[in-house]
C-alpha positions in Angstrom: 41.3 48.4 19.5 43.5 49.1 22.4 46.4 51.1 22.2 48.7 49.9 25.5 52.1 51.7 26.4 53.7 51.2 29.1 57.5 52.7 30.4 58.8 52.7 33.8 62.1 54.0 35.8 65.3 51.8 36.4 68.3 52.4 38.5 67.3 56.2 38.1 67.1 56.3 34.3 64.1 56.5 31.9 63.2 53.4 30.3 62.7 54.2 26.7 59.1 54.1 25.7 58.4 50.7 23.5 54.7 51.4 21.9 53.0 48.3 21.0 50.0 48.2 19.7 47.2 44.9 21.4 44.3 44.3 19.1 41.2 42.9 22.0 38.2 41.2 20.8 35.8 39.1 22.3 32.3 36.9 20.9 29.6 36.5 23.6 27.4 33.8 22.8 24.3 35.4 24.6 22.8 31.7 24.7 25.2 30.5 27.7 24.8 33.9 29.8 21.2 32.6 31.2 19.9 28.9 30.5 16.3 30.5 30.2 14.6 30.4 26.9 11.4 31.7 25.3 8.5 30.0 22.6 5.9 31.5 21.1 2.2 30.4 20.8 -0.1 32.2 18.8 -4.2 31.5 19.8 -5.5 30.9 17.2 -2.6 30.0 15.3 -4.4 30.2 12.0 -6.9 33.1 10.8 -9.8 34.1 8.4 -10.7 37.0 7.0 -13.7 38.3 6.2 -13.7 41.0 3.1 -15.9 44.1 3.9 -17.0 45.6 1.0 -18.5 48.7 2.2 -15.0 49.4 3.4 -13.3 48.1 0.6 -10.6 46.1 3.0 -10.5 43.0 5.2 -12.0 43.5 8.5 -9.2 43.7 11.0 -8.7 40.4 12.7 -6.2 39.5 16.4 -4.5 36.8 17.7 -2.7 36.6 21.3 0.6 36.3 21.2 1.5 34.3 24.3 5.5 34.3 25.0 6.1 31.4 27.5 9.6 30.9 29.5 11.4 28.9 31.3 12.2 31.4 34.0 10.8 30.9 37.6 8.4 33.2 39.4 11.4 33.8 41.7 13.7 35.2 39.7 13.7 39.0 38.9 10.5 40.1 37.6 12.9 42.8 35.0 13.1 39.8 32.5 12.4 41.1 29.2 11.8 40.2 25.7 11.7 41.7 21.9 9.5 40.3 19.1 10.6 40.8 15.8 8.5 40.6 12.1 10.6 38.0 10.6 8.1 37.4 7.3 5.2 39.7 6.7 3.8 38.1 2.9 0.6 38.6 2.1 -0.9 38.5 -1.8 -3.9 39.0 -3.8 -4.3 36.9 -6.8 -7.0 36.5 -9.8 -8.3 32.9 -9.6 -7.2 32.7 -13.3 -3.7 34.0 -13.0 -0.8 32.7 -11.5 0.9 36.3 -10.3 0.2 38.2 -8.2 -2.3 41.5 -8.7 -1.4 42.6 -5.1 1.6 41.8 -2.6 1.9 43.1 0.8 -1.6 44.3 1.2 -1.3 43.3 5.5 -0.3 45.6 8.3 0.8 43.5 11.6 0.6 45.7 14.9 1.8 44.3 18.2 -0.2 45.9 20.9 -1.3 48.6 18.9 2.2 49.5 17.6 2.9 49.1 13.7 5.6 46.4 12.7 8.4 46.6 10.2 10.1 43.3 8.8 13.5 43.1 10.5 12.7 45.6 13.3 12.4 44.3 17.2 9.4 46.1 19.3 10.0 48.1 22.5 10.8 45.4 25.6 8.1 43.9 26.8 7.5 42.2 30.1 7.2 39.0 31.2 4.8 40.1 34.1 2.5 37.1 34.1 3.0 33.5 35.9 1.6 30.4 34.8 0.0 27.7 36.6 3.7 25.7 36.7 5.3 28.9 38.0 6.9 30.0 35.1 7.1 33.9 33.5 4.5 34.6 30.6 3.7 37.5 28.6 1.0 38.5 26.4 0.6 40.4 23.5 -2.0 41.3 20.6 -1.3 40.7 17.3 -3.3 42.7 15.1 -3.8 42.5 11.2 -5.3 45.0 9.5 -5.7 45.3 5.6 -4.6 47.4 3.0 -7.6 49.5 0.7 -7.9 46.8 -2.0 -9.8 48.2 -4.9 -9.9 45.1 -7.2 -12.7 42.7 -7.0 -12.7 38.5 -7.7 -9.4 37.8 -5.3 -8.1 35.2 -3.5 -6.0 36.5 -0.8 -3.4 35.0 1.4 -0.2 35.1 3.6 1.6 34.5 6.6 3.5 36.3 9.2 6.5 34.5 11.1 7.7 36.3 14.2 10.6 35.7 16.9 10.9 36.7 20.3 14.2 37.0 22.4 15.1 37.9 26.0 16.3 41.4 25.9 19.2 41.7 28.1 
């Protein structure tokens, strides 16, 4: 909100003061500022867990995250973008039950830092080119189970994750 007044002198005399009060607001669409744009490829896309028993958990398992642009090897090298934990759902069932017996039993780090649904990561860099001469970067996703004390599971899950520019 703005709050505008405005007065002046004429012919000598002191215009009265008039307040009026100017409500300003404005919408960005971030999407036409630059026509660059990111997508996300995980390698590999899909993983398998092995559970270790001596440590009562899944062994940790990592995927790269590779962010690819659209963005030339010319332009600024400051581009940066956020990833955020859209969907972390992971469950432990009994082969005989329908529900659940555990639920969120996964931990996702992205380059060693722990991930929260909802929550963007520190900017990242897209400090790599590719062989077409676009910006790349690269992460490491890391998943890392909970202590699961119950025995005769099936586990699964998924994570989803977005990346945008971070201007």
């Amino acid at each position: 909100m703005v709050i505008i007044l405005f007065g002046g002198v004429t012919n000598g005399l002191m215009a009265k003061q008039i307040p009026h009060l100017f409500k300003v607001s404005t919408y960005i669409d971030k999407t036409d500022l630059y026509p660059y744009s990111l997508t996300l490829l995980a390698e590999p896309s899909s993983l398998y867990l092995e559970f270790n028993s001596q440590l009562g958990r899944f062994d940790d398992a990592t995927t790269e995250l590779i962010v690819n642009s659209n963005i030339p090897e010319v332009e600024s090298a400051a581009f940066t973008y956020q990833v955020t934990l859209v969907t972390n759902e992971s469950n432990c069932q009994r082969y005989s039950e329908t529900e659940p017996v555990l639920v969120n039993v996964m931990d996702v780090y992205l380059d060693g830092q722990s991930m929260q649904e909802g929550v963007a990561s520190s900017r990242q860099y897209l400090d790599e080119v590719d062989e077409s001469g676009l910006r790349v970067g690269r992460n490491e996703i890391l998943l890392r189970s909970q202590l699961i004390e119950e025995r005769a599971l099936g586990c699964s899950g998924e994570i989803m994750l977005e990346a945008e520019l971070a201007l």
